[in-house]
C-alpha positions as CSV (number, residue, x, y, z in Angstrom):
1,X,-58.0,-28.2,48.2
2,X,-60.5,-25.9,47.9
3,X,-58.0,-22.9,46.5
4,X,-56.3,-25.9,43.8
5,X,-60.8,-26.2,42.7
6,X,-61.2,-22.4,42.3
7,X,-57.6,-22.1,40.5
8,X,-58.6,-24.6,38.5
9,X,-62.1,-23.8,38.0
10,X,-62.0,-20.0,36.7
11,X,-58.8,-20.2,34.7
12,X,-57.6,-23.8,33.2
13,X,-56.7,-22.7,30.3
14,X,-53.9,-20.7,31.6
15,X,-52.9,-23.3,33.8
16,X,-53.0,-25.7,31.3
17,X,-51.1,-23.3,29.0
18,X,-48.2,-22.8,31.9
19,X,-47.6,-26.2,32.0
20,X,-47.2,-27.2,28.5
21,X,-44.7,-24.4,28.8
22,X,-43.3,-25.3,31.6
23,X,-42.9,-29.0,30.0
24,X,-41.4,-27.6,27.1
25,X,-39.0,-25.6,29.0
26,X,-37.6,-28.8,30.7
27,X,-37.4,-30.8,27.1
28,X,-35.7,-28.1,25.8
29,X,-33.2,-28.1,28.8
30,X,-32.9,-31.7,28.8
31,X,-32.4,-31.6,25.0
32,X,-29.4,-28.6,25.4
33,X,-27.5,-30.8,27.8
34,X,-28.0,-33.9,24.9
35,X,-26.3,-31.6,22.1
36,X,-23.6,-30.7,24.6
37,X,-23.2,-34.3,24.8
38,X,-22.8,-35.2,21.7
39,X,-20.5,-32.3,20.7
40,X,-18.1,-33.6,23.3
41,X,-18.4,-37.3,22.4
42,X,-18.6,-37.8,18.8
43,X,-17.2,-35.4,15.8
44,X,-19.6,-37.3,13.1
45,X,-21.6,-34.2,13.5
46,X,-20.3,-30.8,11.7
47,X,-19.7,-28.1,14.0
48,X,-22.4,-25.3,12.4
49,X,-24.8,-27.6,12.7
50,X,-24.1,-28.2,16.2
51,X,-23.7,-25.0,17.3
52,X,-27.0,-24.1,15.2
53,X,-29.0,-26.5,17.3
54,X,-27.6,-25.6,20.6
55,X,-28.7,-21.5,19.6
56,X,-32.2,-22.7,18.5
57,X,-32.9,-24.6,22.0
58,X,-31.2,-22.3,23.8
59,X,-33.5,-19.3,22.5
60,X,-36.7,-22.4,22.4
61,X,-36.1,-22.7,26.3
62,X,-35.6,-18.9,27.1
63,X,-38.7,-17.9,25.2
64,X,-40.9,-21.2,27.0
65,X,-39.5,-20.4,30.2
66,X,-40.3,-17.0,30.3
67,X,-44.0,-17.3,28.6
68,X,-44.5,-20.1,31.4
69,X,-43.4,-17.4,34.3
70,X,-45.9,-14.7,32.9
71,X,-48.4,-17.5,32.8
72,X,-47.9,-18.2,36.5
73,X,-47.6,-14.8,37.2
74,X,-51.0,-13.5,35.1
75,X,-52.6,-16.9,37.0
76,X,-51.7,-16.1,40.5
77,X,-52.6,-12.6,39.8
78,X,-56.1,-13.5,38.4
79,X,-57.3,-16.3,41.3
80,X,-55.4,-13.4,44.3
81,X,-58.2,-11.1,42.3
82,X,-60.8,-13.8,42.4
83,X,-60.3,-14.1,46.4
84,X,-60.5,-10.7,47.0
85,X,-63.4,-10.0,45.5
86,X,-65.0,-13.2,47.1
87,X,-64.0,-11.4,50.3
88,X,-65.3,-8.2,50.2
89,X,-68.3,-9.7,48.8
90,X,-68.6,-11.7,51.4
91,X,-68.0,-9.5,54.5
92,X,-70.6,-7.0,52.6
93,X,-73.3,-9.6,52.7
């Protein structure tokens, strides 16, 4: 519990940032497999406008997922910096 505090405490707004990534990652995933949906069941809709939608989500989901990896990756990176330094400060003292 104590490494979720000092995750939390030193660097929210990354965290916070990763998961409104992360959460728009999964809309836009859950929102691809809706368009695919509809293409298949109903031909109301015209085909460039389908197909346009289906690009725009696809690239909306690539970009979120990948900003919300680096923003794991620069978090875990920042709090395995924060615990080193706690160490050696610590075994110095």
């Amino acid at each position: 519990m104590d490494l979720i505090w000092l995750l939390l405490k030193e660097s929210w707004p990354i965290a916070i940032a990763s998961m409104v990534m992360g959460l728009i990652s999964g809309g836009s995933a859950a929102s691809i497999i809706a368009v695919v949906n509809i293409a298949l069941s109903e031909t109301q809709f015209s085909p460039f406008l389908l197909a346009f939608i289906f690009i725009a989500l696809c690239l909306v989901q690539f970009v979120s997922s990948f900003g919300s990896q680096v923003l794991l990756s620069r978090l875990s990176n920042g709090v395995t910096y924060q615990l080193r330094m706690l160490l050696s400060k610590n075994s110095l003292a």
